[in-house]
C-alpha positions as CSV (number, residue, x, y, z in Angstrom):
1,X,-125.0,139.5,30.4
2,X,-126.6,136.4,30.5
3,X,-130.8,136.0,30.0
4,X,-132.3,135.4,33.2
5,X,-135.0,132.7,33.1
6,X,-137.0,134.4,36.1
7,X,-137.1,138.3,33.7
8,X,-138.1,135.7,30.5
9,X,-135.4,137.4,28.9
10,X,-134.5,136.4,25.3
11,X,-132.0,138.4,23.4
12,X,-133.4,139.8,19.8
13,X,-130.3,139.5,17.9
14,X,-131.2,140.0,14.4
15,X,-130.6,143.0,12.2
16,X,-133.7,142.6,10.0
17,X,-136.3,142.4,12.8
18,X,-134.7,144.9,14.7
19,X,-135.1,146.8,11.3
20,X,-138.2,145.9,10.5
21,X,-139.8,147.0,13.8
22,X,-138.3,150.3,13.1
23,X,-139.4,150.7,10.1
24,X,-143.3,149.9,11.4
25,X,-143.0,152.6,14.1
26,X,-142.7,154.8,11.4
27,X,-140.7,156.9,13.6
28,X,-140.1,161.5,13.2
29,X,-138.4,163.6,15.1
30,X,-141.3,164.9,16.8
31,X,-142.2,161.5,18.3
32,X,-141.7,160.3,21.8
33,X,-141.3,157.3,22.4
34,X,-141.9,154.5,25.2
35,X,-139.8,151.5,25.0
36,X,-141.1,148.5,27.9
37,X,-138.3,146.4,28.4
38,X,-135.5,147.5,26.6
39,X,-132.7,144.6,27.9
40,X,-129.4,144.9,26.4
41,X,-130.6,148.0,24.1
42,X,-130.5,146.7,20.6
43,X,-133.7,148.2,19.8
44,X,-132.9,151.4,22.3
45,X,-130.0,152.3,20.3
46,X,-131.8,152.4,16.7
47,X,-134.4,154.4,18.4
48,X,-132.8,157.6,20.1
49,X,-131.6,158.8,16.8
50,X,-134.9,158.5,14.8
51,X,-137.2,160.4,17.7
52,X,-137.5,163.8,20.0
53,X,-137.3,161.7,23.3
54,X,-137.3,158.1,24.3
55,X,-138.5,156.6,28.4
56,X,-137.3,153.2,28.3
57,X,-138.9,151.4,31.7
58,X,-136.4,148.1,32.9
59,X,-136.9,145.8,35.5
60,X,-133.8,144.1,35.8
61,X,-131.1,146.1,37.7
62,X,-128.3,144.9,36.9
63,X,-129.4,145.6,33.4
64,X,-130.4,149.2,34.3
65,X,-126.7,149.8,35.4
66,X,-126.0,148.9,31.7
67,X,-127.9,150.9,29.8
68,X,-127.4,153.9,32.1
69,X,-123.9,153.2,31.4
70,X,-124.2,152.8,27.6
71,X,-126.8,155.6,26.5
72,X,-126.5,157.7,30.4
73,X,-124.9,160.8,28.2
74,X,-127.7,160.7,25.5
75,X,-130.1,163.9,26.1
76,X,-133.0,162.7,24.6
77,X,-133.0,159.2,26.3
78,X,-134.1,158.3,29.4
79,X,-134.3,155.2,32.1
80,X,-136.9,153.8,34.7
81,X,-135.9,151.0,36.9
82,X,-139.5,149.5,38.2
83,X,-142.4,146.7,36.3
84,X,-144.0,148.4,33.9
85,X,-147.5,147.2,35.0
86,X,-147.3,148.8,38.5
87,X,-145.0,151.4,37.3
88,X,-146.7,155.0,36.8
89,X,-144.9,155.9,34.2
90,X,-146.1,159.9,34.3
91,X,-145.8,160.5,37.8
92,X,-142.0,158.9,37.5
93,X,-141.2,161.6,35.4
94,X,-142.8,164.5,37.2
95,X,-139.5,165.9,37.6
96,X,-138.1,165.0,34.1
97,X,-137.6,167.7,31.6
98,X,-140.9,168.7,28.9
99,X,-139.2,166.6,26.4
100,X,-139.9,163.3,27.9
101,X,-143.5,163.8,28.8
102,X,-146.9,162.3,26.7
103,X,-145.2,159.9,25.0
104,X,-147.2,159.2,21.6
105,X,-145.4,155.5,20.2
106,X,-144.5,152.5,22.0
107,X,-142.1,150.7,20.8
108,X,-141.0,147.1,22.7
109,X,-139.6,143.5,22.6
110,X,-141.9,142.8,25.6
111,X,-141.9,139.8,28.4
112,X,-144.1,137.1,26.9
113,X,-145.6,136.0,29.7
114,X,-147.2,139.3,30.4
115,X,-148.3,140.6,27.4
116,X,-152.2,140.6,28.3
117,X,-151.9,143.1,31.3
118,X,-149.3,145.1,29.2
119,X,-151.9,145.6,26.1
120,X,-154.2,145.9,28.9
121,X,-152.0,149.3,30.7
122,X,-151.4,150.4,26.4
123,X,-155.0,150.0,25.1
124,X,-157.3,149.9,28.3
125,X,-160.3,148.2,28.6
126,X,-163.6,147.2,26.5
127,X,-165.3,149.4,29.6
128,X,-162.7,151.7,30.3
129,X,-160.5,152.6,27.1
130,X,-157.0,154.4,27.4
131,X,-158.5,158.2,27.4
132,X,-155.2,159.3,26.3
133,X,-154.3,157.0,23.9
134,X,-151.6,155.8,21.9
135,X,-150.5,156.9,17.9
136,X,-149.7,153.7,17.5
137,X,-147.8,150.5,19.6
138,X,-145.3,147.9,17.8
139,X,-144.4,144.9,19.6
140,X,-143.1,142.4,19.5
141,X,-144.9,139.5,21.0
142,X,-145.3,135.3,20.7
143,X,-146.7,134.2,17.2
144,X,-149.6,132.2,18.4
145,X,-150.9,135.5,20.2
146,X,-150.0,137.9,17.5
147,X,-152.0,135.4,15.2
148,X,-155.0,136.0,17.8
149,X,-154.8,139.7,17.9
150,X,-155.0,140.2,14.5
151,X,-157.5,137.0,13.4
152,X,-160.6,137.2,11.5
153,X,-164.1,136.5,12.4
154,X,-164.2,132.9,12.1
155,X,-160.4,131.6,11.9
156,X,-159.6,130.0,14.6
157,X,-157.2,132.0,16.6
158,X,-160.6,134.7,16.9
159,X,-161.7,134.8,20.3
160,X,-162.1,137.0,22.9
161,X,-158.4,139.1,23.2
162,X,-159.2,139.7,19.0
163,X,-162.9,141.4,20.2
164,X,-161.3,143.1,23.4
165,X,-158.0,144.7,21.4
166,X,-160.0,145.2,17.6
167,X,-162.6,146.9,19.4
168,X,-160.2,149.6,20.4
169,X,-157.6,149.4,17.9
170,X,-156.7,148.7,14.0
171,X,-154.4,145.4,14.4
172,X,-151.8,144.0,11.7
173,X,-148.9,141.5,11.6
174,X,-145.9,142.9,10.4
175,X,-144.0,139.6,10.3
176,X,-143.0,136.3,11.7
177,X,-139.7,136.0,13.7
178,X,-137.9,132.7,13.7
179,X,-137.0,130.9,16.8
180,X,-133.3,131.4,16.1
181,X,-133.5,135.5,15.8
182,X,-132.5,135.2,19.6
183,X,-130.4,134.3,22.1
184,X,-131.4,132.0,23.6
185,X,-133.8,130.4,21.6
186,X,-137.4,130.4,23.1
187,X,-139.8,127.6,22.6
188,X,-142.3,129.5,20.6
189,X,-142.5,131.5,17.2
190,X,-142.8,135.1,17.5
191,X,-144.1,137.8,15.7
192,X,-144.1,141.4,15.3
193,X,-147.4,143.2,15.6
194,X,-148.4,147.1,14.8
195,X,-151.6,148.5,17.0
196,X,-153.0,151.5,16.1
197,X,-155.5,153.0,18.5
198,X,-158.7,154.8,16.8
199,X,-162.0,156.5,17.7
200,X,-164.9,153.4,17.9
201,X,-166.9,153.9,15.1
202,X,-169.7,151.9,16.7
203,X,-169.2,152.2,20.4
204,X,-171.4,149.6,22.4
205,X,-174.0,151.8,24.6
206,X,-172.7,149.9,27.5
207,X,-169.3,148.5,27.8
208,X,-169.3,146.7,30.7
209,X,-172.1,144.4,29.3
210,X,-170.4,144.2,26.0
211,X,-167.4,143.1,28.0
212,X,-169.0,140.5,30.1
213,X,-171.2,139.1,27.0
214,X,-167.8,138.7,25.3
215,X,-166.1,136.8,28.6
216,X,-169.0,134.5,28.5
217,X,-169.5,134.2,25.2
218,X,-166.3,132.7,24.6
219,X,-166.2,130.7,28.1
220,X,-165.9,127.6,25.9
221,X,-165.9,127.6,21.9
222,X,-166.9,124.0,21.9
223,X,-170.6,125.2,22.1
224,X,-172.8,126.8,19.7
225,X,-173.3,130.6,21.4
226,X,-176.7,130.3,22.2
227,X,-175.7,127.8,25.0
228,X,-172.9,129.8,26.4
229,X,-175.3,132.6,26.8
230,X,-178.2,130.8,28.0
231,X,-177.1,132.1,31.4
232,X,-177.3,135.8,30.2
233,X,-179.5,136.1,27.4
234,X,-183.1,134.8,27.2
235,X,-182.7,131.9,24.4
236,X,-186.0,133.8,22.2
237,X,-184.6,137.0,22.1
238,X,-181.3,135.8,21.2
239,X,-183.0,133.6,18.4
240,X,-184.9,137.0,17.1
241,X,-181.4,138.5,17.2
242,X,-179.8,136.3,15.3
243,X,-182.7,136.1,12.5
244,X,-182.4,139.8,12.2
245,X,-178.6,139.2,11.7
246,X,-179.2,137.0,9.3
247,X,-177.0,134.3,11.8
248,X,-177.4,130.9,12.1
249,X,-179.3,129.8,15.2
250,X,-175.9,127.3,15.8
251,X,-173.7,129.9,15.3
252,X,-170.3,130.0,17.7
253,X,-168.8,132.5,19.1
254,X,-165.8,133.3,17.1
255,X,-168.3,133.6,14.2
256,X,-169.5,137.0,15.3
257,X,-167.2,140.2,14.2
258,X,-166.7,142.9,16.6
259,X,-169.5,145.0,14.8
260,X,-172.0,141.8,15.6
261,X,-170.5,142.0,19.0
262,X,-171.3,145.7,19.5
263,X,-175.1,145.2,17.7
264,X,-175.8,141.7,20.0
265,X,-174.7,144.2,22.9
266,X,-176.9,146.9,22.4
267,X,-179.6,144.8,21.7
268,X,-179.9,142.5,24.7
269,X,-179.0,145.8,26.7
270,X,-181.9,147.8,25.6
271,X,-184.2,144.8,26.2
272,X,-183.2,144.1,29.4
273,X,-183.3,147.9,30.7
């Protein structure tokens, strides 16, 4: 089939991704498996054989009609036509046999242009985190936001999707993926990405304000923090914040780790109680 501009669909056509993003899984027969998007089955088929179930989700239908007809007689695999992001993927297989339910990996070559809400439905929110989540999520996803999921304080790809996602999860690039690894080409570089969801070590006493300092915060990088906050923070207490720190008063946002994130949080929180 051809890739249909309106699904974003690009073909992953090379062996050594396709292997590499196996190999990152880290994949056992005790593992199920949820692949998002799963187009002509490249990936699908290296997958089935490695794990104890696999729940692919598809929108495309005439795509569904291939895969059932490809992989329909595999017992351990099995297929949801519906989008992912309104799809609930539990209650969809209420009827499905034991084997197919909790699914602890995800494993996907995902639609670019709506990888936000999907890491959003995987990891959940600053304020509201994934209560059952993941073992761990490999995807495969455009370079330039791979590069910000995984950025360090002060780079310049941190901003505020590195806080939301490193607040809930360890992130790491696996590696880069050429323009010409698919069919067709897409404008952009990719990358493959491994997530691994943990316990917070330092969990901000309240989310939601952690979550809206961070939206704020970030609003515009041009300007030293103080100024993007000056709306939400009185300017002395930030000041005595950041000399505690041991932060420069001109400091910008993407200068702050998560943990400074967290501590800024709490602090402003508990004065403004």
């Amino acid at each position: 089939m051809r890739p249909r501009k309106r699904f974003a669909q690009h073909w992953l056509r090379s062996d050594a991704v396709l292997n590499k993003i196996v190999e990152a899984a880290q994949l056992s027969s005790s593992d199920r498996v949820l692949e998002i998007g799963p187009g002509q089955g490249v990936l699908t088929r290296r997958l089935f054989p490695e794990v104890k179930s696999l729940v692919a989700v598809e929108l495309d239908r005439d795509l569904c009609r291939k895969l059932a007809q490809k992989f329909g007689d595999i017992e351990n695999f099995i297929l949801l036509q519906g989008d992912f992001l309104a799809l609930d993927v539990p209650e969809a297989l209420n009827v499905a046999p034991e084997i197919f339910h909790h699914q602890n990996k995800v494993v996907a070559n995902i639609p670019y242009n709506i990888t936000g809400p999907i890491l959003e439905k995987l990891l959940g929110k600053i304020a509201k985190p994934n209560p059952n989540p993941y073992d761990s999520i490999v995807l495969l996803v455009q370079k330039e936001v791979g590069d910000r999921l995984c950025a360090k304080p002060g780079s310049k790809a941190f901003g505020a999707l590195s806080v939301r996602v490193q607040y809930l999860a360890d992130c790491e690039i696996v590696c880069s993926v050429p323009r010409k690894a698919f069919y067709p080409p897409p404008k952009v570089e990719s990358a493959v990405v491994k997530l691994t969801p943990r316990n917070i070590s330092t969990p901000a006493e309240n989310p939601k304000w952690l979550s809206t300092l961070v939206k704020v915060g970030f609003a515009n990088k041009r300007k030293m923090l103080r100024n993007n906050l000056k709306s939400l923070v009185d300017r002395d207490r930030l000041m005595e914040f950041f000399e505690k720190q041991n932060l420069e008063p001109e400091i910008r946002a993407e200068r702050l780790s998560v943990k400074d994130w967290v501590a800024l949080s709490n602090e402003i929180d508990s004065i403004q109680r």
